[in-house]
C-alpha positions as protocol buffer text, in pm:
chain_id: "A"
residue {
  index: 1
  type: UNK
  ca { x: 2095 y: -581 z: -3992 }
}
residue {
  index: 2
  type: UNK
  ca { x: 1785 y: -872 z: -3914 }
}
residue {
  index: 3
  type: UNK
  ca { x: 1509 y: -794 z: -3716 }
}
residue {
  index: 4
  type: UNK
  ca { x: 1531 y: -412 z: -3723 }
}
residue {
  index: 5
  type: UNK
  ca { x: 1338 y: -261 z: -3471 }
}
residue {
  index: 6
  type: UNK
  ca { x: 1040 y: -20 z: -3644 }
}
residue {
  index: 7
  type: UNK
  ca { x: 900 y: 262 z: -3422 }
}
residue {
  index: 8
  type: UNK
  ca { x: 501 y: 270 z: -3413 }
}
residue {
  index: 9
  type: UNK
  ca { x: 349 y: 597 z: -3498 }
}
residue {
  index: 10
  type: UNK
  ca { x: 253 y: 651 z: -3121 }
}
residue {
  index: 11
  type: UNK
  ca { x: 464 y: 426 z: -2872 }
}
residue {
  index: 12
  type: UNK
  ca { x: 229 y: 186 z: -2692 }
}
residue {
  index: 13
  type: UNK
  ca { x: 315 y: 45 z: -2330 }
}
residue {
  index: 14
  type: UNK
  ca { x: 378 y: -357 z: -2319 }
}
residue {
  index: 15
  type: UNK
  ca { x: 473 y: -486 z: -2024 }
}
residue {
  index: 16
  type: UNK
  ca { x: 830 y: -589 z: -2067 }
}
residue {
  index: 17
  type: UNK
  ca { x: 1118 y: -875 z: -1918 }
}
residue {
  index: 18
  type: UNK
  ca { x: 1392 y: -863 z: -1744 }
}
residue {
  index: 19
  type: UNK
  ca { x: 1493 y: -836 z: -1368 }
}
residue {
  index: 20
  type: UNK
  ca { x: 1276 y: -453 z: -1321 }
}
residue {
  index: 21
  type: UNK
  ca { x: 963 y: -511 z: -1559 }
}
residue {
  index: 22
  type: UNK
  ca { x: 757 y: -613 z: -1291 }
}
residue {
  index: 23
  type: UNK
  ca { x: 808 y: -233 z: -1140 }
}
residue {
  index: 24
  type: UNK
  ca { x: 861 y: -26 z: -1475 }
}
residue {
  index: 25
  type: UNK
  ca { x: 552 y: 176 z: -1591 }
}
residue {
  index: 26
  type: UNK
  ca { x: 513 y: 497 z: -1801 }
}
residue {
  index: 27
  type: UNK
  ca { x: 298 y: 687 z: -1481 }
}
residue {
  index: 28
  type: UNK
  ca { x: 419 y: 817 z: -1188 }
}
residue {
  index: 29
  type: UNK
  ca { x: 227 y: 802 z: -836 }
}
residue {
  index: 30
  type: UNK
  ca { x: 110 y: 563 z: -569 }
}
residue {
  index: 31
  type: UNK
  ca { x: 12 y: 198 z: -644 }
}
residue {
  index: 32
  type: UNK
  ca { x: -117 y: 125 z: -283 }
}
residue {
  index: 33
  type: UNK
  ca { x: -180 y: 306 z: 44 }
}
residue {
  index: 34
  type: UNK
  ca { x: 100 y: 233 z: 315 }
}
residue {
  index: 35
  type: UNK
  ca { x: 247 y: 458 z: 554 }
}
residue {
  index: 36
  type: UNK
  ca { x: 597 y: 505 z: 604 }
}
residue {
  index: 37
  type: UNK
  ca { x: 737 y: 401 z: 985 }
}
residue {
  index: 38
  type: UNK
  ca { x: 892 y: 611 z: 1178 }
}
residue {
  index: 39
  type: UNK
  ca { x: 1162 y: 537 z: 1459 }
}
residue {
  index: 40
  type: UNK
  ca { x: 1325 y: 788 z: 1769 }
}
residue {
  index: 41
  type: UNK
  ca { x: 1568 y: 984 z: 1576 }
}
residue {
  index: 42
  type: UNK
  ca { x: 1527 y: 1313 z: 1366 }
}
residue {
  index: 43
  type: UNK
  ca { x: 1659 y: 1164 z: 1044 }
}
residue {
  index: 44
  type: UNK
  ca { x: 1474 y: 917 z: 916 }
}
residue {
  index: 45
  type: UNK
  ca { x: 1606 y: 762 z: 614 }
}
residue {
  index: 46
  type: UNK
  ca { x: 1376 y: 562 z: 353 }
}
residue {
  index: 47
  type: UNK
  ca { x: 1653 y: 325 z: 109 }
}
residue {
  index: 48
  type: UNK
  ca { x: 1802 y: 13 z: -4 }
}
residue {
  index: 49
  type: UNK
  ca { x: 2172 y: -47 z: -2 }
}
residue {
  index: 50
  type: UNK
  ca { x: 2232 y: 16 z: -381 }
}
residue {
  index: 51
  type: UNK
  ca { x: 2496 y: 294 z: -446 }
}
residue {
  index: 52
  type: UNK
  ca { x: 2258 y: 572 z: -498 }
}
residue {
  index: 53
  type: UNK
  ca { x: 2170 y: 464 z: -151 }
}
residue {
  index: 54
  type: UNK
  ca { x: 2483 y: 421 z: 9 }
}
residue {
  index: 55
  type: UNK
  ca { x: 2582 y: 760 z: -60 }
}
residue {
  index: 56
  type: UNK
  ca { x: 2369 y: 883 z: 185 }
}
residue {
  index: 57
  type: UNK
  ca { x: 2478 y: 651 z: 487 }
}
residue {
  index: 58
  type: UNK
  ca { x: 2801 y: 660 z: 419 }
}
residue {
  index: 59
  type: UNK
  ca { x: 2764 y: 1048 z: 477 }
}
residue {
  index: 60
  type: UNK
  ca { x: 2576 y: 977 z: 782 }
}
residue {
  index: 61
  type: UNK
  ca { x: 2828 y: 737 z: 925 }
}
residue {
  index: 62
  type: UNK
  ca { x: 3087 y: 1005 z: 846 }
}
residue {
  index: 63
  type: UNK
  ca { x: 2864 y: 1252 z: 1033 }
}
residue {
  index: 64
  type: UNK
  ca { x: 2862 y: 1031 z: 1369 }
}
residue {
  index: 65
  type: UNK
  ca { x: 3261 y: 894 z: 1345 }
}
residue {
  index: 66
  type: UNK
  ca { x: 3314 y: 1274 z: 1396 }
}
residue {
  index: 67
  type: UNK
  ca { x: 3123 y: 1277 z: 1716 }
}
residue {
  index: 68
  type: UNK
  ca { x: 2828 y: 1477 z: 1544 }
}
residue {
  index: 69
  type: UNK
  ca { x: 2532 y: 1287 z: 1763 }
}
residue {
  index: 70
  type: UNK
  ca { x: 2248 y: 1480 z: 1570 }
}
residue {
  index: 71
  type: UNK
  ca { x: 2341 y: 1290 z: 1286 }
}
residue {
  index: 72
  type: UNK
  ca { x: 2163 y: 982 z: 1455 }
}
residue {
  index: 73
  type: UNK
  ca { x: 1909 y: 799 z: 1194 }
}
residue {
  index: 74
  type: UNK
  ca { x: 1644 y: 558 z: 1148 }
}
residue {
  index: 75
  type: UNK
  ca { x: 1709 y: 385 z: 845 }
}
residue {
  index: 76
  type: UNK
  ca { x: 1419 y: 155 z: 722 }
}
residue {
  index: 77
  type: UNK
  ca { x: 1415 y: -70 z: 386 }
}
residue {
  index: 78
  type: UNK
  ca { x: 1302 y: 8 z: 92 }
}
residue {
  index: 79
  type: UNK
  ca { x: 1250 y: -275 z: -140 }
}
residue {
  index: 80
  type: UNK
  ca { x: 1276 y: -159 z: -457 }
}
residue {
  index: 81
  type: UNK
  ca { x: 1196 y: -479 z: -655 }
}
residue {
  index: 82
  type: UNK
  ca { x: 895 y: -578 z: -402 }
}
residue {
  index: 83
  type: UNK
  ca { x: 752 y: -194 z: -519 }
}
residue {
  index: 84
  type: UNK
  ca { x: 803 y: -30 z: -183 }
}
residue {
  index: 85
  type: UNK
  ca { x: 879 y: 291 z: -328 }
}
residue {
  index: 86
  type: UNK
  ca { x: 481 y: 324 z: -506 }
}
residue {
  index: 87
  type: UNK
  ca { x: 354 y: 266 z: -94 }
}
residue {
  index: 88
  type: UNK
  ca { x: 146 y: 624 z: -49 }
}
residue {
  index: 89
  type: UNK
  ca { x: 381 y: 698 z: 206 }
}
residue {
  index: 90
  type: UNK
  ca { x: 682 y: 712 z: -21 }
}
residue {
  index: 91
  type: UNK
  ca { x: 536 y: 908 z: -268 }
}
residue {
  index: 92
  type: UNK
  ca { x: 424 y: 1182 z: -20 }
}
residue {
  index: 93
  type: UNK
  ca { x: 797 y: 1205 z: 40 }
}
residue {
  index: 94
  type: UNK
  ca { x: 970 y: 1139 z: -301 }
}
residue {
  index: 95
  type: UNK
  ca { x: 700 y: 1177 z: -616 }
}
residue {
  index: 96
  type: UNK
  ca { x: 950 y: 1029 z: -811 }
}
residue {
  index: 97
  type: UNK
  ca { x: 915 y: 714 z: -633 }
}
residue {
  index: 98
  type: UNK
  ca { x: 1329 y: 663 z: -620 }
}
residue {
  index: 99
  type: UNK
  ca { x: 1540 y: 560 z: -348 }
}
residue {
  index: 100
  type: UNK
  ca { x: 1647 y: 729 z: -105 }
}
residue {
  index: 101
  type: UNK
  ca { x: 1443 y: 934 z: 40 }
}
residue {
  index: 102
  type: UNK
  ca { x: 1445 y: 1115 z: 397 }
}
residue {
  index: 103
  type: UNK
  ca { x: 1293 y: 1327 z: 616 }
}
residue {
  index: 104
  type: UNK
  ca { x: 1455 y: 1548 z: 857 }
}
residue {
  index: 105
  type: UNK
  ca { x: 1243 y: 1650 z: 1205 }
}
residue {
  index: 106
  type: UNK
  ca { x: 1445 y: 1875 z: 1382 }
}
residue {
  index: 107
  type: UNK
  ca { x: 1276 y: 2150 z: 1218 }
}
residue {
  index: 108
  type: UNK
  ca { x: 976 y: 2374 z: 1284 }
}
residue {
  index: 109
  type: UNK
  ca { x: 849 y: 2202 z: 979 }
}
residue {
  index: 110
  type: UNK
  ca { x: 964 y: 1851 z: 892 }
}
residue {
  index: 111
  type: UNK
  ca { x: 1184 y: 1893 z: 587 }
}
residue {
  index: 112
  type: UNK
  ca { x: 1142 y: 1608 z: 296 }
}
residue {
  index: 113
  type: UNK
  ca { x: 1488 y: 1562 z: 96 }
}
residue {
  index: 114
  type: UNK
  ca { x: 1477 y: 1331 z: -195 }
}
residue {
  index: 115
  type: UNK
  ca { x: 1744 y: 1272 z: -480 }
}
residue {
  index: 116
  type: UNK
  ca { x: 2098 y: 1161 z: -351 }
}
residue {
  index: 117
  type: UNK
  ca { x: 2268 y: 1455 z: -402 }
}
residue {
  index: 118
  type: UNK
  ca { x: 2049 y: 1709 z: -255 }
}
residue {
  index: 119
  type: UNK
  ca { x: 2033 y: 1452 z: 60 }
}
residue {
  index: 120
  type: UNK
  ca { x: 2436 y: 1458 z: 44 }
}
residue {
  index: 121
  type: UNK
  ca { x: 2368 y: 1869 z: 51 }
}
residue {
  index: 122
  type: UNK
  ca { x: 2143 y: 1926 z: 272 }
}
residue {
  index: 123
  type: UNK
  ca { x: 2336 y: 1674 z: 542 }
}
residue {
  index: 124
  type: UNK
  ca { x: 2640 y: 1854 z: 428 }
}
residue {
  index: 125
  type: UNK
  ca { x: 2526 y: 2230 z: 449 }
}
residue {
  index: 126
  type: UNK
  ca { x: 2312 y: 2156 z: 795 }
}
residue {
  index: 127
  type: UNK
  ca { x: 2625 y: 1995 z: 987 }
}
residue {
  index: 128
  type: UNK
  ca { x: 2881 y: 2204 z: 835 }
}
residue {
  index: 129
  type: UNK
  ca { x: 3084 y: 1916 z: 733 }
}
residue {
  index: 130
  type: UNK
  ca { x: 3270 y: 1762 z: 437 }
}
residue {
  index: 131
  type: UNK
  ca { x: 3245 y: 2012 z: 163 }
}
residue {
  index: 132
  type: UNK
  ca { x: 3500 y: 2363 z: 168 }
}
residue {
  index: 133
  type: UNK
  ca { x: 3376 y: 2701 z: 326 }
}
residue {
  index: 134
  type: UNK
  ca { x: 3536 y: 2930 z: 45 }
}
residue {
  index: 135
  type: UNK
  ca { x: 3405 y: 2936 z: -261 }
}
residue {
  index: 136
  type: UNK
  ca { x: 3653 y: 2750 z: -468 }
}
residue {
  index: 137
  type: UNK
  ca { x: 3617 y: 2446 z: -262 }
}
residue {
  index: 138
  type: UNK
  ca { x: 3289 y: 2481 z: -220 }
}
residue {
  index: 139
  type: UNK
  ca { x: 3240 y: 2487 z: -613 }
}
residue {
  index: 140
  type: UNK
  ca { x: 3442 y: 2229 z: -674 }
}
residue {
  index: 141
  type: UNK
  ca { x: 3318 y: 1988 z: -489 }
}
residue {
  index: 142
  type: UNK
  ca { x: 2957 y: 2087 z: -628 }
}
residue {
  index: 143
  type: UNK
  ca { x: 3097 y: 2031 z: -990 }
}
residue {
  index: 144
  type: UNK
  ca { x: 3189 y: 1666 z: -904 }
}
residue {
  index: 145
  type: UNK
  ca { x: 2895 y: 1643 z: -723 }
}
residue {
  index: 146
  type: UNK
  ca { x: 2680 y: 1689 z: -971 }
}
residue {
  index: 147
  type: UNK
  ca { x: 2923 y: 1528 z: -1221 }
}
residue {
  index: 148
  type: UNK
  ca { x: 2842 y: 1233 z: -1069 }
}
residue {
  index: 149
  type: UNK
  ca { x: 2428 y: 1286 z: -1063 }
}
residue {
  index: 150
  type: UNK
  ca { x: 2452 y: 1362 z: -1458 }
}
residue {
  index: 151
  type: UNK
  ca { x: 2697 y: 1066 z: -1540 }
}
residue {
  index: 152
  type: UNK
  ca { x: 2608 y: 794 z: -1328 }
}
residue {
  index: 153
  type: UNK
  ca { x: 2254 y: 701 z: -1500 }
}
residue {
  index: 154
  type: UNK
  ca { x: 2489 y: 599 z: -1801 }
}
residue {
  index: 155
  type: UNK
  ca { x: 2722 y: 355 z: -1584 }
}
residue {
  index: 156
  type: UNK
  ca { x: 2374 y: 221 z: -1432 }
}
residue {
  index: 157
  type: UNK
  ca { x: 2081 y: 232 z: -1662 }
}
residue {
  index: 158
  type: UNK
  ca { x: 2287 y: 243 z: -1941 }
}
residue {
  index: 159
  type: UNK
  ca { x: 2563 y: 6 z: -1947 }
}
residue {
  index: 160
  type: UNK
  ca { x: 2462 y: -180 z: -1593 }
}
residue {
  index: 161
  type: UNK
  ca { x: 2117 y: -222 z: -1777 }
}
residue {
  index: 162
  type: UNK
  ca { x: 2225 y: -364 z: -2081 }
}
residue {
  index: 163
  type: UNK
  ca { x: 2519 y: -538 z: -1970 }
}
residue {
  index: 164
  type: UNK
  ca { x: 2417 y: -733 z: -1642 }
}
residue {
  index: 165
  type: UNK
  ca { x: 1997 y: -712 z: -1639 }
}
residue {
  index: 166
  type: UNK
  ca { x: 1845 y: -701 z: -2030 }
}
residue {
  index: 167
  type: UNK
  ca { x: 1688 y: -990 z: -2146 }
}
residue {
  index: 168
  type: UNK
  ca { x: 1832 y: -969 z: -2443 }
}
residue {
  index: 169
  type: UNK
  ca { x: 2205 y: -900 z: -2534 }
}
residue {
  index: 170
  type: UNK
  ca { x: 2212 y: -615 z: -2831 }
}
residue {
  index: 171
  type: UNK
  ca { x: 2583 y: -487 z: -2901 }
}
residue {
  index: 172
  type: UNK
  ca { x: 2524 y: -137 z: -2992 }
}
residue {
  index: 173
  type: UNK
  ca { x: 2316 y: -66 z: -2682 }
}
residue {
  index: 174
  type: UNK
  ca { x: 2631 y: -232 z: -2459 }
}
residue {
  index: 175
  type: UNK
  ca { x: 2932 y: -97 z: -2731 }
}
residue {
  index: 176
  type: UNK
  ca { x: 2768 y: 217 z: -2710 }
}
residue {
  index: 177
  type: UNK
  ca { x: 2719 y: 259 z: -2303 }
}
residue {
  index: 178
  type: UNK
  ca { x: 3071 y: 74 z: -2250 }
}
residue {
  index: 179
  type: UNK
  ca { x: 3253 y: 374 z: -2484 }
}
residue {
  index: 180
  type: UNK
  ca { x: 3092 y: 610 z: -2228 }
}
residue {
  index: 181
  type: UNK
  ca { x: 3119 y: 431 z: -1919 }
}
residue {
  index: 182
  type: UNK
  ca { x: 3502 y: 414 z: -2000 }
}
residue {
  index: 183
  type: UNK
  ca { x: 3485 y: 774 z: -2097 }
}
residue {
  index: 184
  type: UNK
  ca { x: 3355 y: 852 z: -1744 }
}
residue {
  index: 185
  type: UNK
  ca { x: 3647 y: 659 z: -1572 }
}
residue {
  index: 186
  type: UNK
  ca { x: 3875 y: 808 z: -1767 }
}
residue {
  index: 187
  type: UNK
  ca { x: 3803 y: 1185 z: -1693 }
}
residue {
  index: 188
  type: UNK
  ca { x: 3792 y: 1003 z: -1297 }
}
residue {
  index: 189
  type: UNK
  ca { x: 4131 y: 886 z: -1296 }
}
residue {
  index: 190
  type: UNK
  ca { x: 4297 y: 1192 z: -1524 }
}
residue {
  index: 191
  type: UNK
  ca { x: 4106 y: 1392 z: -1226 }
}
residue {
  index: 192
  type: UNK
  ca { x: 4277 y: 1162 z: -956 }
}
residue {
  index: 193
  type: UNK
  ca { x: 4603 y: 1175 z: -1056 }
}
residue {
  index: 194
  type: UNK
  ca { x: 4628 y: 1505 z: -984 }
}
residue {
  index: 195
  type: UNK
  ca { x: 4437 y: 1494 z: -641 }
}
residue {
  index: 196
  type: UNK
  ca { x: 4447 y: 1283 z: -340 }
}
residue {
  index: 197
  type: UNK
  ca { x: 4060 y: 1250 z: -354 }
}
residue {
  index: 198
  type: UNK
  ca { x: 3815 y: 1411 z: -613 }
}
residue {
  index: 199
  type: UNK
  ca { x: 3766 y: 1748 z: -547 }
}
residue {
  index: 200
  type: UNK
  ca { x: 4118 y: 1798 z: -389 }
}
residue {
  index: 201
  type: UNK
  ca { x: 4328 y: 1737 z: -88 }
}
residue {
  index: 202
  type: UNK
  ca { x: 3948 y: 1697 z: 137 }
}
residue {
  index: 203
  type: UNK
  ca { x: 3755 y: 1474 z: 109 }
}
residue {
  index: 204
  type: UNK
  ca { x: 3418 y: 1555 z: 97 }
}
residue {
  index: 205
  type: UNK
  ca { x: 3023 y: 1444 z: -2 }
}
residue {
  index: 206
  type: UNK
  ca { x: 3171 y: 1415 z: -379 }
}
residue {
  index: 207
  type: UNK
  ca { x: 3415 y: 1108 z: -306 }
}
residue {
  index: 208
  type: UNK
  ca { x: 3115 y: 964 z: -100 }
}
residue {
  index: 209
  type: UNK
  ca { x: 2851 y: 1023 z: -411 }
}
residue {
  index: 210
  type: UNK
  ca { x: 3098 y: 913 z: -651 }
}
residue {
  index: 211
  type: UNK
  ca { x: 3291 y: 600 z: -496 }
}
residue {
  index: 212
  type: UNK
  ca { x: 2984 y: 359 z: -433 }
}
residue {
  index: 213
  type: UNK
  ca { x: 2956 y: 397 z: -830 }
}
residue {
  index: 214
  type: UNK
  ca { x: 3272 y: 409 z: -985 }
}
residue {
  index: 215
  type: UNK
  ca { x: 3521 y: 277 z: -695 }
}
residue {
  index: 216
  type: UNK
  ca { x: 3283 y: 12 z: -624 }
}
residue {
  index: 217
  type: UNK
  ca { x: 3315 y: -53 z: -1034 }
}
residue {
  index: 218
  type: UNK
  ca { x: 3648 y: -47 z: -962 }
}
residue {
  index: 219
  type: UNK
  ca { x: 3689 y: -305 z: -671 }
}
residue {
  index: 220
  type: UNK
  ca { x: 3485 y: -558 z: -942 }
}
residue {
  index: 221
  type: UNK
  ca { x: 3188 y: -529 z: -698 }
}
residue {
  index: 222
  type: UNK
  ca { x: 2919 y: -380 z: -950 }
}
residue {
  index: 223
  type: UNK
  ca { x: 2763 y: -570 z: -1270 }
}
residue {
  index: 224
  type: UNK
  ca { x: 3084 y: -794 z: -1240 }
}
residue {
  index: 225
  type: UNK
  ca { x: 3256 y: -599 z: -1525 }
}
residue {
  index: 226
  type: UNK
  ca { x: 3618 y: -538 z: -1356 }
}
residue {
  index: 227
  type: UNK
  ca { x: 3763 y: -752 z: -1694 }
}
residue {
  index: 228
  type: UNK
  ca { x: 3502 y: -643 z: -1922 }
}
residue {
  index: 229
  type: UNK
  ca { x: 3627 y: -264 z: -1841 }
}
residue {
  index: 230
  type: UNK
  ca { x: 3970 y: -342 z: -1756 }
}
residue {
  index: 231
  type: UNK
  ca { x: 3947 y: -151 z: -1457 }
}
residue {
  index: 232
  type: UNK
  ca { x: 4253 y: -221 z: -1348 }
}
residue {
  index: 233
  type: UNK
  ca { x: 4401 y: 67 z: -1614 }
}
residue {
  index: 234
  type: UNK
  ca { x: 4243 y: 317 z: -1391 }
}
residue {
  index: 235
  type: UNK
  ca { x: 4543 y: 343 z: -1134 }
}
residue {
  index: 236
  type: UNK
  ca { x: 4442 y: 645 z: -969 }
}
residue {
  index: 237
  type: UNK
  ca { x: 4105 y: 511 z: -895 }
}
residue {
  index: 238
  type: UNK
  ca { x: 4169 y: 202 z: -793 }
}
residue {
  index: 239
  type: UNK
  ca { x: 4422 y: 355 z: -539 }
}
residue {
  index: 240
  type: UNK
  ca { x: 4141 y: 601 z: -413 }
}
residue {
  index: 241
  type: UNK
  ca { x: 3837 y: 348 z: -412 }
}
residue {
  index: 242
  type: UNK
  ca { x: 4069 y: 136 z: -178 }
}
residue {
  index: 243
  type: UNK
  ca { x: 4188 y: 425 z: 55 }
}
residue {
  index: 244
  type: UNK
  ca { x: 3774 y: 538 z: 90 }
}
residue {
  index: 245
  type: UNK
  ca { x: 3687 y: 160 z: 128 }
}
residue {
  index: 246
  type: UNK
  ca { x: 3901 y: 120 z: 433 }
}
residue {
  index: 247
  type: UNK
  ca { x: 3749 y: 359 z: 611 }
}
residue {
  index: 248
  type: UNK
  ca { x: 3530 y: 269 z: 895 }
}
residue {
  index: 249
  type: UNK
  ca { x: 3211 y: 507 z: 835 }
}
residue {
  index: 250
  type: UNK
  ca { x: 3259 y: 371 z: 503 }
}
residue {
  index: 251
  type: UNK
  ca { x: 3276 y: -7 z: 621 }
}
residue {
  index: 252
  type: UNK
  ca { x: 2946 y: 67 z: 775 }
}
residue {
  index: 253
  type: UNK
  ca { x: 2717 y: 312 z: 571 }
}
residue {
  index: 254
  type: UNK
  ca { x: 2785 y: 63 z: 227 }
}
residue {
  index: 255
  type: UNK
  ca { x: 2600 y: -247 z: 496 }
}
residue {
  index: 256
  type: UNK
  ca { x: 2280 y: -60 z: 557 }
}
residue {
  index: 257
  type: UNK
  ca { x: 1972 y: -158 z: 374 }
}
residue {
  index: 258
  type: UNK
  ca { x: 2190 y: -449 z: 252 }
}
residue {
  index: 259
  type: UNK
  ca { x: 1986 y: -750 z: 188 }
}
residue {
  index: 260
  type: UNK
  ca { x: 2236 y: -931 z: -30 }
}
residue {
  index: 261
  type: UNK
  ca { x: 2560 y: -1098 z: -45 }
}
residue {
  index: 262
  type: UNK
  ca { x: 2770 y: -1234 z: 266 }
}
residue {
  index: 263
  type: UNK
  ca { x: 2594 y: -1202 z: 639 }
}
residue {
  index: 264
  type: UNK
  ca { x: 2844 y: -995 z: 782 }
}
residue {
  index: 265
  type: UNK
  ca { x: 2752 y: -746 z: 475 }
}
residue {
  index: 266
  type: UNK
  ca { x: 2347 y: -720 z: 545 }
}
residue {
  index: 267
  type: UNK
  ca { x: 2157 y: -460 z: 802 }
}
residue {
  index: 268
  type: UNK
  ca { x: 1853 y: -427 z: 613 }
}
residue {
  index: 269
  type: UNK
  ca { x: 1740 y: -187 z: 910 }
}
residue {
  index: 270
  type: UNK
  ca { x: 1954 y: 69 z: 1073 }
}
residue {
  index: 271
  type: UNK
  ca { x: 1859 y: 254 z: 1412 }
}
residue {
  index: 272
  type: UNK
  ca { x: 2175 y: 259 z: 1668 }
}
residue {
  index: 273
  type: UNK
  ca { x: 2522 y: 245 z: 1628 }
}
residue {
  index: 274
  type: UNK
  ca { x: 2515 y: -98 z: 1804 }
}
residue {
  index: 275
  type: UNK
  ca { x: 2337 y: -232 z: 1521 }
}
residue {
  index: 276
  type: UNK
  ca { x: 2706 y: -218 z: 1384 }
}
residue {
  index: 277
  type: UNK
  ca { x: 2831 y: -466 z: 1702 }
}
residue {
  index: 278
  type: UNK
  ca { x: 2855 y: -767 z: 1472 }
}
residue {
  index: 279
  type: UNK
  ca { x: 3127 y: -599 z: 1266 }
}
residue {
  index: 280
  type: UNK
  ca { x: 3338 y: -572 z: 1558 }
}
């Protein structure tokens, strides 16, 4: 092995490359005062339309093609790459300075939800929608739930990182974060074949944390890997990913926040459901 990497004593911070150096840093907290806006409905929704993101609005969407009208939302951008997430107004409502991040109004006391799932939770527990009332149901849709939260930073800051966004190609680091990203869809699909969607015959908050990770994987919309992982061995989810994608509170929820790829796929702000009118 050339060029083997030796570990100082006491790890020093230098500034790194690659697409996220310009926002990485070993300290949490604000890096500038801005306050967050704040628009007519309850929910207001702080994100960017990457899948830990689009979890939530797909949710949301869900929430308002059932007729549920409290479910309304202000979603405003959140550029992650610009630094948006370090404004003081972030912090106040997720330290950890992460997409998404919401607060909820209708309260006596404003609630502040931040981490994906818990948002996916609390939206699920408060409208009494999309995850099981008995207990079996209910816990099995928790499992995948946080199956997901545990596995996911492997498909994304492990084997996205390497793969798509390092500066520099080094095969362990991608041999060793492909293995378990292929692990991952494996115990997905052995789980699908036996269920019409994740946690059973309902589908509920886990197929909507799960899907805009590994169905979007799937669909050879994330990191551009489809060959690379040969998703198209993974049957089950391939047949579920495209079942959830045609789904119309899933058409619009993966859009919001969007700033990327085609113009019909972009609302990089969110605050009616006419804001959807160009999809029609």
């Amino acid at each position: 092995m050339t060029n083997q990497y030796e570990p100082p004593k006491v790890w020093k911070w230098e500034k790194g490359e690659g697409k996220f150096a310009n926002i990485n840093r070993p300290v949490s907290g604000a890096t500038h005062e801005k306050e967050l806006p704040r628009g007519k409905h309850p929910i207001q929704l702080y994100s960017m339309g990457t899948p830990n993101g689009v979890k939530v609005t797909i949710l949301l969407e869900e929430l308002l093609e059932k007729g549920i009208n409290e479910a309304q939302y202000d979603a405003y951008l959140i550029s992650i790459l610009e630094g948006d997430q370090f404004s003081s107004g972030f912090v106040d409502i997720n330290p950890n300075s992460k997409i998404p991040a919401m607060v909820d109004y209708s309260t006596d006391r404003p609630v502040r939800i931040f981490e994906s799932g818990s948002m996916l939770l609390y939206l699920a527990d408060k409208f009494q929608q999309f995850i099981p009332k008995d207990i079996n149901g209910r816990t099995e849709t928790l499992n995948w739930l946080f199956w997901q939260m545990g596995s996911a930073p492997y498909l994304g800051g492990g084997f996205g990182h390497f793969y798509a966004y390092a500066p520099e190609k080094i095969k362990y680091a991608i041999d060793r974060f492909t293995m378990e990203a292929k692990r991952q869809l494996d115990v997905l699909d052995k789980q699908l074949s036996k269920n019409k969607f994740v946690a059973g015959d309902e589908y509920t908050i886990a197929d909507m944390a799960i899907y805009p990770w590994y169905g979007v994987v799937t669909e050879g919309k994330l990191y551009d890997a489809a060959e690379f992982l040969e998703v198209d061995s993974y049957k089950n989810i391939s047949r579920w990913a495209q079942e959830i994608a045609q789904r119309p509170a899933v058409k619009r929820g993966r859009i919001v926040n969007k700033t990327w790829g085609e113009e019909n796929e972009q609302l990089p702000e969110r605050h009616s459901s006419s804001d959807f009118d160009f999809l029609k």
